[in-house]
C-alpha positions as CSV (number, residue, x, y, z in Angstrom):
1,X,0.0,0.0,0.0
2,X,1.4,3.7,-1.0
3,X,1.7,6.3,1.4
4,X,-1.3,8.4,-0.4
5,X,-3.4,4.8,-0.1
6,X,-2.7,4.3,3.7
7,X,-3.8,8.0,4.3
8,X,-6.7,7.9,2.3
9,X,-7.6,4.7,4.2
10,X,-7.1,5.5,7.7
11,X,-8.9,8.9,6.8
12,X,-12.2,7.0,5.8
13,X,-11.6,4.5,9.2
14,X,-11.4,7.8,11.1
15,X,-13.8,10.0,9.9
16,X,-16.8,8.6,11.9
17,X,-16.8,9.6,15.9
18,X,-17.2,7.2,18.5
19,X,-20.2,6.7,19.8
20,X,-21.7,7.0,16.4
21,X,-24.8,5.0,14.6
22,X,-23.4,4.6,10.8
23,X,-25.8,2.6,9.0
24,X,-28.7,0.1,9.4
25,X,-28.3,-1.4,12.5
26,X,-25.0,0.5,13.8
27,X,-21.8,0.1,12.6
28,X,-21.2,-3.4,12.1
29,X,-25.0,-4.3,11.4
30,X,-25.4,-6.3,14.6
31,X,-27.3,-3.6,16.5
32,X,-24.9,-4.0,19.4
33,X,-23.5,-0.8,21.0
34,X,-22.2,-1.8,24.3
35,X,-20.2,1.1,25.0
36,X,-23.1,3.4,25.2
37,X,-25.7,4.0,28.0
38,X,-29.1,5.2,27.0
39,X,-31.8,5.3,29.3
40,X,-34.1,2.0,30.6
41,X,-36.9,4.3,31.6
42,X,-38.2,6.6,29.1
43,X,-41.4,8.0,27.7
44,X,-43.0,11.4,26.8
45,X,-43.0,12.2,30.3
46,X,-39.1,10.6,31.0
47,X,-36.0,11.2,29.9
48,X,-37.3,12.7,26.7
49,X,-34.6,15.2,25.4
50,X,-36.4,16.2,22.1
51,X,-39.4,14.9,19.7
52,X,-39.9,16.5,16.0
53,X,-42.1,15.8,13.4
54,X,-40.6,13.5,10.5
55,X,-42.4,13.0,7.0
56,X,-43.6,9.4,6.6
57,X,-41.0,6.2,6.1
58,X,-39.6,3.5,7.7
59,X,-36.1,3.4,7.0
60,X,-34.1,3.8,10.3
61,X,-32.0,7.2,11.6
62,X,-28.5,7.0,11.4
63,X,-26.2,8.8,13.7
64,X,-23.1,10.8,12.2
65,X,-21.7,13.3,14.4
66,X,-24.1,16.3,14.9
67,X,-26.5,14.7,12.5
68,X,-29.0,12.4,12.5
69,X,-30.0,11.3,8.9
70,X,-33.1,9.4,7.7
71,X,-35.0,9.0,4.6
72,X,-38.6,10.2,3.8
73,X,-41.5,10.4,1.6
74,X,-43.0,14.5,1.5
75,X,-45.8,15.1,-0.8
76,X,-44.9,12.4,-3.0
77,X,-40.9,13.3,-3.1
78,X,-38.5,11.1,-1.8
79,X,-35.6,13.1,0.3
80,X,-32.9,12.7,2.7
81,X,-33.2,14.6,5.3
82,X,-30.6,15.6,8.3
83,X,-31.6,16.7,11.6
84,X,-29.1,18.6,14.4
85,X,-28.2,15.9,16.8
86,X,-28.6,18.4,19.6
87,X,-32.5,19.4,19.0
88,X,-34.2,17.7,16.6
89,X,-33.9,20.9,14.1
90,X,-34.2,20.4,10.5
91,X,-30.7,21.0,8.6
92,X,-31.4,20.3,5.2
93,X,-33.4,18.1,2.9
94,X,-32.2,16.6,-0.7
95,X,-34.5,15.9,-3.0
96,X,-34.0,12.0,-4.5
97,X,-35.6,13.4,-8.2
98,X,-37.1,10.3,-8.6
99,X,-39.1,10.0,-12.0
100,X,-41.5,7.8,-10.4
101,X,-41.9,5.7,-7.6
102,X,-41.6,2.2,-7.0
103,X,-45.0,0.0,-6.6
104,X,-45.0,-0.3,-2.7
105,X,-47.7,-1.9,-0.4
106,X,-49.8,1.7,0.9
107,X,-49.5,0.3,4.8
108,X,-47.2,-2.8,4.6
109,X,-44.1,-0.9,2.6
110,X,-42.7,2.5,2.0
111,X,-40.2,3.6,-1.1
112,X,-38.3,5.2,2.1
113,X,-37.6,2.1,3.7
114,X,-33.8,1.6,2.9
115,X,-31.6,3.5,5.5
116,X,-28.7,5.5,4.7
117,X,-25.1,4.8,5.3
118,X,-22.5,6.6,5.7
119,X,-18.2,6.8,6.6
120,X,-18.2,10.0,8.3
121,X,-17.5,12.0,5.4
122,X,-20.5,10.9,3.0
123,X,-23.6,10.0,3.3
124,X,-25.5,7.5,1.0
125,X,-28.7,7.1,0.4
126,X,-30.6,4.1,-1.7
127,X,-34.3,4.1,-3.0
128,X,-36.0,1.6,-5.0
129,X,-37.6,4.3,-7.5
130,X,-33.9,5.7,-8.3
131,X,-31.3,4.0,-7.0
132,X,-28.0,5.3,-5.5
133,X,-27.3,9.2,-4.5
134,X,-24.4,10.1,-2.1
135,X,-24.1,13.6,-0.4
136,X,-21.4,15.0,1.5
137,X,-22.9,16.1,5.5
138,X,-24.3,19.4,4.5
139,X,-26.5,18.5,1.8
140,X,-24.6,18.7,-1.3
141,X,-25.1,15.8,-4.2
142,X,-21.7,14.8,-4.9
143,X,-22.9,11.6,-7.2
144,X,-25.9,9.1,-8.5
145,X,-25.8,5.9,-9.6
146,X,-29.2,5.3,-11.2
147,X,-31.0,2.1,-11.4
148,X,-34.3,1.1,-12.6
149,X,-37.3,1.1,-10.9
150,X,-37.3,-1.2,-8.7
151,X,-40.5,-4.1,-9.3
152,X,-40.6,-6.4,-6.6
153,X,-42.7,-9.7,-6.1
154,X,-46.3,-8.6,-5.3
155,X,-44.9,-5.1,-5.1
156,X,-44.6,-5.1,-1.2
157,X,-42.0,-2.3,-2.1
158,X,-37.5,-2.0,-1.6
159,X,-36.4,-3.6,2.3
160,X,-32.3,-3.3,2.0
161,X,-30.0,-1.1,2.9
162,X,-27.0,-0.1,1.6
163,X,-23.7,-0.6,3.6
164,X,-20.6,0.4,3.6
165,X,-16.8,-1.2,3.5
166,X,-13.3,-0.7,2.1
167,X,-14.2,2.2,0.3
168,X,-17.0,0.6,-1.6
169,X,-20.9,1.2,-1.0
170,X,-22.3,-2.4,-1.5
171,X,-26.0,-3.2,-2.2
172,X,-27.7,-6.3,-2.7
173,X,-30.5,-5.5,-5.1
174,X,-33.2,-8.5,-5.2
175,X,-36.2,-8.2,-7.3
176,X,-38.6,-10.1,-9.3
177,X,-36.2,-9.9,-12.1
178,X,-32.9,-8.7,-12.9
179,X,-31.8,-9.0,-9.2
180,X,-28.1,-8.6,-8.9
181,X,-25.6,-7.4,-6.0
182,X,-23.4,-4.2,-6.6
183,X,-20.1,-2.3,-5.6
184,X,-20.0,0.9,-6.2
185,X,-16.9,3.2,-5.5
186,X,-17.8,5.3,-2.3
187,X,-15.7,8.3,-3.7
188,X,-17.0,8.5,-6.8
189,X,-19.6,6.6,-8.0
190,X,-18.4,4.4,-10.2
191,X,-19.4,0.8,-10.5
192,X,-16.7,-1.4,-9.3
193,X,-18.1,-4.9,-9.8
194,X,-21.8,-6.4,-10.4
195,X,-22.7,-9.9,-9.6
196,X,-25.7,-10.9,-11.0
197,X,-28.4,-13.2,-9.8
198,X,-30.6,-14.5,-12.2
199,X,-31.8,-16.9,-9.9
200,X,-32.9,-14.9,-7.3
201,X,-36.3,-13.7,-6.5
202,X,-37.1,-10.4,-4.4
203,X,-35.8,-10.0,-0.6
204,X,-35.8,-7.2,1.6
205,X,-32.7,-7.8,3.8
206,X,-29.8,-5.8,4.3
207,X,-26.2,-7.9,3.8
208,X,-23.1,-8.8,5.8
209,X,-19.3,-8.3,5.6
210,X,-17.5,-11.4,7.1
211,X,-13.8,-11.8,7.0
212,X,-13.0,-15.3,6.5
213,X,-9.1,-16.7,5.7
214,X,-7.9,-13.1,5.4
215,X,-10.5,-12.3,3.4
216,X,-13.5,-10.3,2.6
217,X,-16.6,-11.9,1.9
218,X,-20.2,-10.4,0.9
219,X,-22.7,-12.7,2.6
220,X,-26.7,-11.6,1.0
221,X,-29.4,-13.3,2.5
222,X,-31.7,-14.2,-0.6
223,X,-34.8,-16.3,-1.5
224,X,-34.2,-19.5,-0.2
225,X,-30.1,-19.2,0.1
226,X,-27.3,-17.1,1.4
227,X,-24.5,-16.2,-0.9
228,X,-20.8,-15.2,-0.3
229,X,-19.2,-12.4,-2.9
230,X,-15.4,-11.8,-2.6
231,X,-15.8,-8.0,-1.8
232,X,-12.9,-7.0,-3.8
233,X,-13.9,-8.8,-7.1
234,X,-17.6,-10.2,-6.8
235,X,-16.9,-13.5,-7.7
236,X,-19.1,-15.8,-5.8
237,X,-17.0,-18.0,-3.6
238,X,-19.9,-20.4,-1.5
239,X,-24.0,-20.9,-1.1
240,X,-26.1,-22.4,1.9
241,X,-29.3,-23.8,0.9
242,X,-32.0,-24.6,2.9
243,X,-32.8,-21.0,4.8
244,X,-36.0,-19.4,4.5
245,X,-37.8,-18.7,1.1
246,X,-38.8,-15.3,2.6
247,X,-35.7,-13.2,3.6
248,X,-36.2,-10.0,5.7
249,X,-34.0,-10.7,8.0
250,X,-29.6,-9.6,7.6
251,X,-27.0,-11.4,9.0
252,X,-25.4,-10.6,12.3
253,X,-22.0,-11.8,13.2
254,X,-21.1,-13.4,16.6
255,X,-17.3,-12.8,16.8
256,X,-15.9,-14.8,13.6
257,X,-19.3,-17.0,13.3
258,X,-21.9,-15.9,10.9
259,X,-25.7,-16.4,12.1
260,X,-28.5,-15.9,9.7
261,X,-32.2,-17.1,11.2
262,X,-35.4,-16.5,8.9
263,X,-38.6,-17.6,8.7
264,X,-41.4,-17.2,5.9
265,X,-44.7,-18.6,5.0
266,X,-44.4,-21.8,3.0
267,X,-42.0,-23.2,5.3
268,X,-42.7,-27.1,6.9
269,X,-44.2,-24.8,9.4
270,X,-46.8,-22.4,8.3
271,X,-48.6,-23.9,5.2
272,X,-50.0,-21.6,2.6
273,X,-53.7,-22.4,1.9
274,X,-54.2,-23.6,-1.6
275,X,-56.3,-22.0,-4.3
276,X,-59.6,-23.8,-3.8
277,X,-59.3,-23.3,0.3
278,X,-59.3,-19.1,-0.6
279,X,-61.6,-19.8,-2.9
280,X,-63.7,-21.0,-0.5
281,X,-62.9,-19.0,2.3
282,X,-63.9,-16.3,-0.2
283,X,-67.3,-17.7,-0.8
284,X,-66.1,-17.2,-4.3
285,X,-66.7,-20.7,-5.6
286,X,-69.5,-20.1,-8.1
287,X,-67.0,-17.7,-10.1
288,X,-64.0,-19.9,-10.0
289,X,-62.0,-17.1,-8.9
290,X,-61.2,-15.1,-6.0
291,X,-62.8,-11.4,-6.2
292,X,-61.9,-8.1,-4.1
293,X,-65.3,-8.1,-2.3
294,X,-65.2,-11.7,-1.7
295,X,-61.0,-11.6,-0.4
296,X,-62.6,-9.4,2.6
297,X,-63.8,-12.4,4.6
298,X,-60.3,-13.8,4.3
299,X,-56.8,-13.0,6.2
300,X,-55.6,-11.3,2.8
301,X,-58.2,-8.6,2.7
302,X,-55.2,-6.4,2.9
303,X,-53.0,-8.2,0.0
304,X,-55.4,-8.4,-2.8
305,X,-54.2,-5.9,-5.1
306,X,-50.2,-7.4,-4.1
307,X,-51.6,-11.2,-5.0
308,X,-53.0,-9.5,-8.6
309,X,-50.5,-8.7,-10.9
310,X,-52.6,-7.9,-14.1
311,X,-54.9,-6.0,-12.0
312,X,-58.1,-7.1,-13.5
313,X,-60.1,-7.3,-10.3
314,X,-59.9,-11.1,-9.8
315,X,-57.2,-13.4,-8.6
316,X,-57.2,-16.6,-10.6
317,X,-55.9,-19.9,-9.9
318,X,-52.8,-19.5,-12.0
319,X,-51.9,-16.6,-10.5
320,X,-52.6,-17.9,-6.9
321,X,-50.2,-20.4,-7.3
322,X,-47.2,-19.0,-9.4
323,X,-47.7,-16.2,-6.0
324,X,-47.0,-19.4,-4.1
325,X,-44.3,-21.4,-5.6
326,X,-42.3,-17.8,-4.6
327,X,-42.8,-19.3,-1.0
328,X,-41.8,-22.7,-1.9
329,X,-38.0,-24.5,-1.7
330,X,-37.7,-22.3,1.5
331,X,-36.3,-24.3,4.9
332,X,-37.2,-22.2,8.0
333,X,-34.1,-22.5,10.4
334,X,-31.2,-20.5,11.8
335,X,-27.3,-21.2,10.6
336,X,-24.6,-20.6,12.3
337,X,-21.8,-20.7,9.8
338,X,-18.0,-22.3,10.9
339,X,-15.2,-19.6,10.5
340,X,-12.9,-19.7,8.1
341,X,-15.0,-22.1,6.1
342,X,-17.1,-22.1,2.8
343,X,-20.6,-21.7,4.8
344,X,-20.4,-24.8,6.7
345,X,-23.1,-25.3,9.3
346,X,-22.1,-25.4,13.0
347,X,-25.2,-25.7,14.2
348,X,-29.0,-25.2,13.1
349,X,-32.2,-24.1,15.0
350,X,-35.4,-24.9,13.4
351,X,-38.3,-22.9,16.0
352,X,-39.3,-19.7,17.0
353,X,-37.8,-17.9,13.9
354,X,-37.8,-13.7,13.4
355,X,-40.3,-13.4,10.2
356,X,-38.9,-9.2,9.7
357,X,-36.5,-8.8,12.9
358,X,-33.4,-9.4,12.6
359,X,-31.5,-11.8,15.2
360,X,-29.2,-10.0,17.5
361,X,-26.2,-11.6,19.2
362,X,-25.1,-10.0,22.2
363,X,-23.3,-11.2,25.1
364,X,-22.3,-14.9,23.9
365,X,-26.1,-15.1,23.0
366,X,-28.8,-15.1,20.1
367,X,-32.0,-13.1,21.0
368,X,-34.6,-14.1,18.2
369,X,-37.9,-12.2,18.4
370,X,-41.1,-13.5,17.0
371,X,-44.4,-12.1,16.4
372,X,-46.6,-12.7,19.6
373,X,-44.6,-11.3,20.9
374,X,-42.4,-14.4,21.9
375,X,-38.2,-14.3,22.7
376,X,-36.3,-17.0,22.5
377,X,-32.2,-17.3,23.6
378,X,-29.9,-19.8,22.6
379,X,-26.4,-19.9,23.4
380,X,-24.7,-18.2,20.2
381,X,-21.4,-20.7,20.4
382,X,-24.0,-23.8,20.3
383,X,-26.9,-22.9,19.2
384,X,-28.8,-24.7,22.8
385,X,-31.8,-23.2,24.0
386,X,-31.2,-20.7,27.4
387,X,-35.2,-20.2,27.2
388,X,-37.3,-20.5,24.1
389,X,-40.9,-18.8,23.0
390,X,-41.5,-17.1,26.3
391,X,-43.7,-14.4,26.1
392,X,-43.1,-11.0,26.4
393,X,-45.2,-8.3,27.3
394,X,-44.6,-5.6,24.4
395,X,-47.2,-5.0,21.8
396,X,-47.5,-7.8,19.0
397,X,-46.0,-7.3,15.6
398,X,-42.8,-6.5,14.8
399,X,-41.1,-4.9,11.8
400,X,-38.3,-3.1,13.7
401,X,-35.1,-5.1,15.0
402,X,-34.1,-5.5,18.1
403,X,-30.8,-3.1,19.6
404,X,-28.5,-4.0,22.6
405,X,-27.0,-1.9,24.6
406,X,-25.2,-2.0,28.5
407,X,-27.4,-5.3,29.7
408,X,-30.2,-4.6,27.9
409,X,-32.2,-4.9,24.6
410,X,-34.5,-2.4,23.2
411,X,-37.3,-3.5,21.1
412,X,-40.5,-1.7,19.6
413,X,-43.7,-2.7,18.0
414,X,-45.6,-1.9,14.8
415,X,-48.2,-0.4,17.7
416,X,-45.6,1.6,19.1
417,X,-44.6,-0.5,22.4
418,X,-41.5,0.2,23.2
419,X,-39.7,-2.5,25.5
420,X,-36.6,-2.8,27.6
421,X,-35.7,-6.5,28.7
422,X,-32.8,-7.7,30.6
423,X,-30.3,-9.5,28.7
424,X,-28.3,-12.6,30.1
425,X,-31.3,-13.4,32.4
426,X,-32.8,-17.4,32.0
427,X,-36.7,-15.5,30.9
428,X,-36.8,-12.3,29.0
429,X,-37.5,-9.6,31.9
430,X,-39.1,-6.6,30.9
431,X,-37.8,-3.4,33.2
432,X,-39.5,-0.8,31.4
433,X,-42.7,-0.3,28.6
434,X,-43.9,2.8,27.2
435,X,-46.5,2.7,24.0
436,X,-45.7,5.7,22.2
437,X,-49.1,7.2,19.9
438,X,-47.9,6.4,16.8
439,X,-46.7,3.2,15.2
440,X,-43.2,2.0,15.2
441,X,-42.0,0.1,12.2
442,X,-37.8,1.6,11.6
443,X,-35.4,0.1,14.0
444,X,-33.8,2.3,16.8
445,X,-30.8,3.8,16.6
446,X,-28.5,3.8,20.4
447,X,-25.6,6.6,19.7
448,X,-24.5,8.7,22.5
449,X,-25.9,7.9,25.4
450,X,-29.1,8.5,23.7
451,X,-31.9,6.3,22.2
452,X,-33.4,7.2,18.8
453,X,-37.1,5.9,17.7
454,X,-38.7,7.4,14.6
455,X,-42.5,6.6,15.0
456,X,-45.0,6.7,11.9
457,X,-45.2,10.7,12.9
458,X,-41.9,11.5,15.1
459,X,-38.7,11.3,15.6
460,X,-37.9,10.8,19.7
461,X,-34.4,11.1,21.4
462,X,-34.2,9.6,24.8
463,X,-31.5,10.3,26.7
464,X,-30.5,10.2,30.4
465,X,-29.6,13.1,32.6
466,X,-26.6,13.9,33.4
């Protein structure tokens, strides 16, 4: 390495402050930030330093610096937007230009749902409708790489995130066609390697940098598989089959170990009704296909338009099951991958999967987090239950991750419960519960001493007094 290269590179590991929130899920993507001590008690009464209004989205804040940066959609314009770290004050907003936006579920999805990254220095931000735009902190487009819009499997709308590593801004771009993962240079925007996946069908998670034999590996969780990309050259160099056919969830690593756990529908486990069961559900048997009126009586009132792709009003039997075989081929388990291995399994766990959260390893354990809500532990070298499905009381669907930090894990609820439980303990104890007004669907942010929550409406910083 020159001089000029070794400056350049301990410039961009240097550039982010301690204490800060980079990207989806923190800096390394495990939601982990034990050096930090936000408040265990906190509500709009407690601890509250600030609360704002925030435009609607669900893609998480990130913390860098004296900013907090998010992405939102305003009067049908996509924008990143930064707020002062210090009082919630609007700094700036950049408009995405976006031609058109992406097909998106109206409650389930939002074409703000992918959180922005960022080294310090630049900030990048990724929306389905456009694709990549990087900004320097005060606002100031420094590049674009544009992509198609993006179409995704009963347009439920763009999940990932864009990360960050070795000067490249890396993206894992599934979709129902021309899905491919990309490396882009972080300085200037120019496409460094693409690996496509002609294979793959839509996901929504965010991927993983292991190092593995003194090397750099991509790891993208995808329908059905997770892949491994040498990050410098994008050659794919393993797959593990046999992971969920639905993948929401991004990979967390445990020291060297790699743990992916995912579940979907279509799994041994949860069954997709067939064709004739809607049909009849429906009451729709008479007209051999399932109507708009008649979906109403059934669980997927609120899916109808996703589970009709010609849009004709009527969901036939052809379409009904080509919308299943998506789900099938899946395995619903957790993997814990060997290091320094090409995805070996260590171990496996098969129950009480995440269906959108993310796992989170924290203290020699893996705290999984299922609708119900239910927690379950295992031992994160082992994969052995420490307590399994036990129920926690904290609201009941979850879209938002959990985060860890000093002994406990934060976690909050698509009705806006907002949970602190004890971590380490043999039952997940809850030591505080506040349910905020508004809905909670974007992952917290822990930077500071301070806890960040953006609600459907708000965005909240909690921090203790000093």
């Amino acid at each position: 390495m020159t001089k000029c290269a070794l400056a350049v590179s301990l410039a961009l590991t240097t550039a982010l402050a301690a204490g800060d929130w980079s990207q989806f899920r923190g800096s390394a993507g495990g939601g982990v930030a034990d050096d930090q001590k936000p408040p265990t008690k906190f509500g709009p009464k407690d601890n509250l330093a600030w609360k704002v209004p925030v435009p609607p989205g669900a893609s998480s804040p990130i913390v860098v610096g004296d900013l907090i940066i998010l992405t939102a959609l305003d009067d049908g314009k996509l924008f990143t937007i930064a707020y002062a770290r210090a009082d919630g004050k609007e700094l700036w907003r950049a408009d995405a230009k976006a031609a058109k936006l992406e097909p998106f579920h109206p409650t389930e999805g939002s074409p703000a749902a992918s959180t922005p990254a960022s080294d310090g220095k630049t900030v990048v931000s990724y929306f389905g409708s456009c694709g990549l735009i990087a900004y320097d902190l005060k606002g100031k487009e420094l590049w674009r790489f544009e992509l198609p819009v993006a179409v995704t499997n009963n347009e439920f709308g763009t999940g990932t995130s864009p990360i960050l590593a070795d000067g490249l801004v890396l993206l894992a771009r599934d979709l129902s066609k021309d899905s491919a993962v990309y490396a882009i240079d972080l300085a200037t925007g120019s496409q460094k390697w693409k690996a496509k996946r002609p294979k793959a069908r839509t996901a929504y998670g965010t991927p993983v940098v292991r190092e593995s034999n003194g090397k750099k590996e991509l790891v993208v969780g995808g329908n059905t598989n997770l892949t491994s990309y040498d990050l410098k050259t994008g050659a794919r160099l393993w797959v593990v089959d046999r992971v969920s056919a639905v993948a929401c969830n991004t990979p967390v690593m445990y020291g060297d170990t790699l743990v992916y756990a995912a579940w979907g529908p279509g799994g041994s486990d949860f069954k997709m009704p067939t064709f004739d069961e809607m049909l009849k559900a429906a009451g729709d048997e008479k007209v051999g296909h399932i109507t708009k009126e008649g979906a109403k009586k059934t669980p997927f009132a609120n899916f109808f338009d996703n589970n009709d792709p010609n849009k004709d009003g009527k969901i036939t039997r052809e379409e009904w099951d080509t919308n299943m075989k998506a789900l099938s081929g899946g395995e619903n388990r957790a993997v814990a991958l060997k290091p320094n291995t090409k995805g070996e399994v260590a171990w496996a766990y098969t129950k009480n999967l995440p269906y959108v959260p993310s796992p989170i390893a924290y203290r020699d354990k893996l705290y999984l987090l299922k609708d119900g809500p239910l927690m379950t532990c295992l031992d994160a070298k082992t994969g052995k239950p420490v307590y399994e499905a036990e129920r926690v009381k904290a609201g009941a669907r979850y879209y938002a991750s959990p985060v860890a930090a000093n002994g406990h894990i934060y976690i909050a609820a698509l009705d806006g419960t907002v949970a602190v439980v004890v971590a380490g303990d043999d039952e997940p104890t809850v030591v505080h519960s506040v349910k905020l007004a508004e809905g909670v669907r974007a992952t917290p942010a822990i930077a500071h001493n301070t806890l960040y929550i953006r609600s459907d409406k708000f965005l909240y910083a909690f921090t203790g007094k000093k």
